[in-house]
C-alpha positions in Angstrom: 209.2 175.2 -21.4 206.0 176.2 -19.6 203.3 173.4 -19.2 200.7 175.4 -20.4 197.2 175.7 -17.9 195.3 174.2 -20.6 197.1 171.0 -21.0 196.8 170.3 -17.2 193.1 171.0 -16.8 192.8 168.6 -19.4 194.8 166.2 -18.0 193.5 166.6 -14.7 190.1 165.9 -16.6 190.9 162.6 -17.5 192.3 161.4 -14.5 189.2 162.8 -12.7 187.2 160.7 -15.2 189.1 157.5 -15.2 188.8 157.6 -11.2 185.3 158.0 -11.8 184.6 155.2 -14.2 186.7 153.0 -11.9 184.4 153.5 -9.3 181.5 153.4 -11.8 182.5 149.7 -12.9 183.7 148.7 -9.4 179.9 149.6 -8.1 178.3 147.3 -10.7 180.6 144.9 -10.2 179.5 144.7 -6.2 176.1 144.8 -7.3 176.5 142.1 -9.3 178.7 139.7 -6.9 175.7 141.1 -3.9 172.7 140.1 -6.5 174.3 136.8 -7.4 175.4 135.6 -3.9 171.6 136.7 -2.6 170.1 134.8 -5.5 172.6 131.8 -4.1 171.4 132.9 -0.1 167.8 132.7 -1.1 168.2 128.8 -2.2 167.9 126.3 1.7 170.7 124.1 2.3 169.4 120.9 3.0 170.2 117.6 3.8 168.3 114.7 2.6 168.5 110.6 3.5 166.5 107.6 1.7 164.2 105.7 3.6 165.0 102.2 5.2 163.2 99.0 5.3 162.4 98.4 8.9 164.1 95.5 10.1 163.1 91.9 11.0 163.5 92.0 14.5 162.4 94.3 16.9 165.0 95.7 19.9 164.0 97.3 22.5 165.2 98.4 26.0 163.1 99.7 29.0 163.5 100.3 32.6 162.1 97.6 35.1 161.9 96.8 38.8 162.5 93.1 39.7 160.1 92.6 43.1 159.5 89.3 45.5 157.6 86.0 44.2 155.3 86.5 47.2 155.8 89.9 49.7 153.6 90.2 52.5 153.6 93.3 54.8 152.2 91.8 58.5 150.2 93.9 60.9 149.3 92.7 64.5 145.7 91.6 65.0 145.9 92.0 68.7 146.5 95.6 70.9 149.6 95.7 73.0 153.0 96.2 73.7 156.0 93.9 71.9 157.3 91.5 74.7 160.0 90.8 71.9 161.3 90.3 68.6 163.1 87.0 67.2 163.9 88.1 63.5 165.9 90.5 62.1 167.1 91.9 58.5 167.7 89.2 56.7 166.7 86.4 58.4 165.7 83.1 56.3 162.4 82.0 58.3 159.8 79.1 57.2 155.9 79.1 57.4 154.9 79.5 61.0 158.2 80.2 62.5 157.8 83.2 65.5 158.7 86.3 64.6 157.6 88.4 67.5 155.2 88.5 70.6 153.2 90.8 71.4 151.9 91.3 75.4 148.3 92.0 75.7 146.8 92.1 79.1 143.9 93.2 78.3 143.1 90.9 75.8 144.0 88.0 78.4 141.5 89.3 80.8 138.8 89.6 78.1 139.3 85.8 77.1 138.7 85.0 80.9 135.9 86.6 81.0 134.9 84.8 77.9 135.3 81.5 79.6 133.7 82.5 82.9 130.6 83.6 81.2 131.1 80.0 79.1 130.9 78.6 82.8 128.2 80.3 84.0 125.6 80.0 80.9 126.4 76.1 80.9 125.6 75.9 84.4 122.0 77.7 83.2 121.9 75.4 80.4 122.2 72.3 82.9 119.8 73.5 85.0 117.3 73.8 82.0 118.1 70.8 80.8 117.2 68.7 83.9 113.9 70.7 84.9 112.7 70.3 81.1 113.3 66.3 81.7 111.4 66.7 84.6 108.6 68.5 82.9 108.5 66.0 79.9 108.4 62.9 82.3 105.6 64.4 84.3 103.9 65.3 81.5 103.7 62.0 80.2 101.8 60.8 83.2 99.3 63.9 82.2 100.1 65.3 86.3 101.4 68.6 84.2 99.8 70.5 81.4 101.2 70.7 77.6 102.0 74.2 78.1 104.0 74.0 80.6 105.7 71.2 79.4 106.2 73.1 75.8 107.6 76.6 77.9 110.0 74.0 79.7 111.7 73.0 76.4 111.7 76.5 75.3 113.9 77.6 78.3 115.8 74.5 77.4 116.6 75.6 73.5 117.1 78.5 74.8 120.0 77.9 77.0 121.3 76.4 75.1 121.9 78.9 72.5 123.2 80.5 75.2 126.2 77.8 75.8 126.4 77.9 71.6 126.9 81.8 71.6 129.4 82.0 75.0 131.4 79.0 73.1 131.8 81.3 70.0 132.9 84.0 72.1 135.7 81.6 73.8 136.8 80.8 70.2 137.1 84.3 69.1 139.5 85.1 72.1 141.0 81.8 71.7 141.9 83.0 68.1 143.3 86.1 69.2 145.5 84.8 71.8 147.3 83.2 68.6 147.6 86.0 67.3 150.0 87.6 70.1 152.8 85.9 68.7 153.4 87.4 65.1 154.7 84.2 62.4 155.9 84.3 58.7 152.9 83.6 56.5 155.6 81.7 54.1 158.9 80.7 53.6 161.2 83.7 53.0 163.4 86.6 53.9 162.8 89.3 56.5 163.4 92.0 54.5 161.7 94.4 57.0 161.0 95.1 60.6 160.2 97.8 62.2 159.1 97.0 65.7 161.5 97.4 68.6 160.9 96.0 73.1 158.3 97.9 74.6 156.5 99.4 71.4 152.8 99.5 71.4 151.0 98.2 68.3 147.4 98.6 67.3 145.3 96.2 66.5 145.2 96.0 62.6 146.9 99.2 62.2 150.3 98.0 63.0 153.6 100.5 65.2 152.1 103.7 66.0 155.4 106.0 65.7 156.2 109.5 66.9 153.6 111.5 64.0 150.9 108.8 64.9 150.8 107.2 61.5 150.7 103.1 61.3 153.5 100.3 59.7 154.0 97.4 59.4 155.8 95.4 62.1 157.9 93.2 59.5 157.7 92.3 55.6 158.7 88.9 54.5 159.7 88.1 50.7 159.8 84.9 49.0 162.7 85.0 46.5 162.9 81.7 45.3 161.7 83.4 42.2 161.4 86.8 41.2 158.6 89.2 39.0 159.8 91.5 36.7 157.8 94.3 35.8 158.4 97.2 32.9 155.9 99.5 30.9 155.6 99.2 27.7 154.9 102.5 25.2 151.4 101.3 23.6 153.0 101.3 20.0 155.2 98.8 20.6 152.8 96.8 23.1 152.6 94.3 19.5 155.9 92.5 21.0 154.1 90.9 23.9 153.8 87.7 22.5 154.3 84.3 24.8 157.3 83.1 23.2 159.0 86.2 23.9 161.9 86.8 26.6 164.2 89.5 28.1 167.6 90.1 29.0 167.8 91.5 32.2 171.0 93.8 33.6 171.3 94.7 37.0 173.7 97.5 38.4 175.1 95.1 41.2 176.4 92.3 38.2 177.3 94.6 35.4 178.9 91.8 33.5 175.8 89.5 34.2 173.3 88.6 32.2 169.9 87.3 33.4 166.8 85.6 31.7 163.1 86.4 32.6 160.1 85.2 30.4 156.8 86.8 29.8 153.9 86.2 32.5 151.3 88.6 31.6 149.8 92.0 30.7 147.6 94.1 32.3 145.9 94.2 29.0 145.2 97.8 29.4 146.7 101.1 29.0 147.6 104.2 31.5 146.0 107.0 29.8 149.1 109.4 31.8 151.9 107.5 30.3 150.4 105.3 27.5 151.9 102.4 28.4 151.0 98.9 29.7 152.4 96.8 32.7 154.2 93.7 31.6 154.8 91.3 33.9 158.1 88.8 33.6 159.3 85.7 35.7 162.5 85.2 36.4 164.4 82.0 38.5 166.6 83.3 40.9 169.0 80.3 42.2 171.5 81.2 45.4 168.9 84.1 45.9 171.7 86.5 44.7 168.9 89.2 43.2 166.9 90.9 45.8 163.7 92.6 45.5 163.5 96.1 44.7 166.2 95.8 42.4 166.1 98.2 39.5 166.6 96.5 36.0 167.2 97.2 32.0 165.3 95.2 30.3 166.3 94.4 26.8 163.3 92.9 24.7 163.6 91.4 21.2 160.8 89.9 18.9 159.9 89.3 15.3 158.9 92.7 13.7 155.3 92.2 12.0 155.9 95.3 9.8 159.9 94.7 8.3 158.4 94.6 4.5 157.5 98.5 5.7 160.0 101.6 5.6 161.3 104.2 7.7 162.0 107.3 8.0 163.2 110.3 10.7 160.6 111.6 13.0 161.7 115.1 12.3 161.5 114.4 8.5 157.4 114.4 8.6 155.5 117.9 7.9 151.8 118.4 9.4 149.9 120.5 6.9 146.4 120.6 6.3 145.7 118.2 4.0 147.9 115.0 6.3 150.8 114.1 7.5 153.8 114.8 4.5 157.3 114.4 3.9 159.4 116.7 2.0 160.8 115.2 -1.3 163.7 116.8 -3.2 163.2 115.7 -7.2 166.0 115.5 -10.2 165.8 119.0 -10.5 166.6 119.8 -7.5 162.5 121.5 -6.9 160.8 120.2 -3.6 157.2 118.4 -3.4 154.8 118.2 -0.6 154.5 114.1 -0.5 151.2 112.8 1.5 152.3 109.8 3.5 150.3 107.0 5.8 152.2 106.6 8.3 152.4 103.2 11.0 154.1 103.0 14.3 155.4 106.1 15.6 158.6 106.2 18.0 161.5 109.2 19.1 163.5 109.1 16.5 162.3 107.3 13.5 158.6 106.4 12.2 156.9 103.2 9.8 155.5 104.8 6.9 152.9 102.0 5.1 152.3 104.0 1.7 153.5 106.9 -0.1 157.5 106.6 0.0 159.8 104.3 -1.8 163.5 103.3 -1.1 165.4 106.0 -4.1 163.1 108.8 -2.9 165.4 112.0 -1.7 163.8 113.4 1.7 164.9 116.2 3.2 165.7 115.0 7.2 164.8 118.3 8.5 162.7 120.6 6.2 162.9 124.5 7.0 159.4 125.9 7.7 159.3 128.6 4.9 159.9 125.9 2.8 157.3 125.7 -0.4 156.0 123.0 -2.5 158.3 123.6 -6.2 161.1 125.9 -4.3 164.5 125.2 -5.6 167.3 124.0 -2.5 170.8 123.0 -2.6 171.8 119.3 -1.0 174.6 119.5 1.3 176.2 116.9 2.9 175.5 116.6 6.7 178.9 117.2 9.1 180.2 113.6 10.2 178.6 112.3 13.1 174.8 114.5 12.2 173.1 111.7 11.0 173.6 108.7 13.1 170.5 107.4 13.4 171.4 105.0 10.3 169.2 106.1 7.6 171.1 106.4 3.9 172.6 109.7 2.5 171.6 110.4 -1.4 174.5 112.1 -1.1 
């Protein structure tokens, strides 16, 4: 039987129709799944922590360099050439013992002069002295006049200034001719020397080298004991107390531990790094630390502010009206929290009013964020959040 035209066109109808409606209820469907997973896009993820109290003790560890109890670098005070050296790197000298000689010919012929011109203004002075004795005598027996009596003892003072000023001269020579032979102002270590035979050295300016510039001939270091000295960030400058200590690593004794108690402060900061210099002492028996020695200083002391909390640096929002912190309520809404905030380090900062222990605060708050917008509390990938502040979640 023939399947009349009719009966197909209608049947082709209502395919034509279902297709359609099935693309019809598929669409709203998308728009649907689109609006609600847009709706769930436009609510931050955020992660949120509980402040900490701060604790009792302070730790802190800083870079220091461990130097001589005494160092002196030593220039010559005389102009010549080095007849030779007696100390090398290293060397264990005492107070006074020679540590090079210097050649100086023309110093030598300056203190002769000094003492020939000593010679010569005595035999003046002599001569003076006599003919005013003369003068004085006669004048006694009225044979000469006052005058010439009085000019007589004038030539005499005179002279002898003379004798008094050639004298100083000698002296000054005299003191210089010591100083040809260069000696270790203290007991100590030669820790430097840079002076070889034949070099010529200036007076007071030390080795002339090739480029003309001056250094010292030797440096000698006392090491019986040692200075430690770190900088300390102003904000935790509160720890410098005289009670506290350090313990000191070096690199050359990893598995070492060294003890060095507090000195002094400079008592004032460097307006380029905002920190102050903080001077330690440490003993150094067997002289087994050497100067120059770079050092990490571990300091601990009693925390003034532990009844205090904490919180992340990067949890605090600057806005107009303070310093804030981002606070995530029971119904999941945010508010804008003004806070007073203490010491301020890297990583985590004192807050003294405006948080307490159960508040949520987001760790890291997006900058679109809004004071009443909704968000959605995640839970941080391990290993995030190690800078031990507690998870609400």
């Amino acid at each position: 039987m023939a399947t009349s035209p009719k009966i197909i066109a209608i049947a082709g109808g209502c395919v034509l129709a279902l297709w359609v409606g099935v693309l019809v209820v598929g669409r709203v469907h998308h728009e649907q799944a689109l609006a609600t997973e847009t709706a769930e896009n436009a609510v931050p993820d955020v992660a949120v922590i509980n402040p900490i109290q701060s604790p009792d003790k302070v730790a802190l560890t800083l870079p220091g360099n461990i130097d001589a109890w005494y160092q002196a670098p030593i220039y010559p005070q005389v102009s010549g050439y080095v007849k030779m050296w007696f100390k090398d790197y290293g060397a264990h000298v005492k107070a006074g013992d020679a540590l090079a000689e210097i050649n100086a010919p023309a110093l030598d012929a300056q203190y002769a002069q000094a003492q020939a011109n000593l010679k010569s203004v005595m035999a003046k002075y002599n001569l003076a002295a006599v003919t005013a004795q003369r003068w004085r005598a006669m004048g006694k027996s009225q044979s000469v006049s006052g005058q010439s009596v009085s000019v007589s003892n004038a030539n005499e003072q005179s002279a002898r200034a003379e004798v008094d000023a050639a004298q100083r001269n000698v002296d000054h020579f005299a003191a210089l001719e010591k100083f040809k032979t260069i000696v270790a102002p203290f007991d100590g270590i030669v820790t430097s020397r840079s002076i070889n035979v034949g070099d010529y050295v200036h007076n007071g300016g030390g080795n002339l080298n090739a480029t003309g510039s001056a250094s010292e001939l030797f440096t000698v270091a006392d090491v019986h004991k040692l200075r430690l000295f770190i900088s300390v960030p102003e904000v935790f400058s509160y720890i410098l107390q005289p009670d506290i200590t350090a313990e000191v690593s070096v690199p050359q004794f990893r598995d070492r531990k060294f003890k060095a108690n507090f000195l002094t402060t400079a008592r004032g900061y460097d307006p380029n790094t905002r920190t102050v210099t903080s001077e330690f002492t440490m003993e150094n028996p067997g002289e087994v630390m050497w100067p120059g020695t770079f050092a990490s200083v571990a300091l601990k002391a009693h925390n003034e502010a532990a009844h205090l909390y904490e919180v992340p640096t990067s949890s605090l929002v600057f806005q107009e009206k303070g310093m804030q912190v981002v606070i995530v309520k029971d119904d999941n809404t945010v508010h804008f929290q003004n806070v007073t905030i203490g010491r301020m380090a890297d990583t985590s900062t004192e807050i003294q009013a405006g948080v307490s222990p159960k508040d949520r605060i987001i760790a890291n708050p997006p900058a679109d964020l809004l004071e009443g917008d909704k968000v959605h509390i995640t839970t941080p990938e391990r290993g995030y959040n190690q800078s031990g502040f507690g998870s609400s979640e």
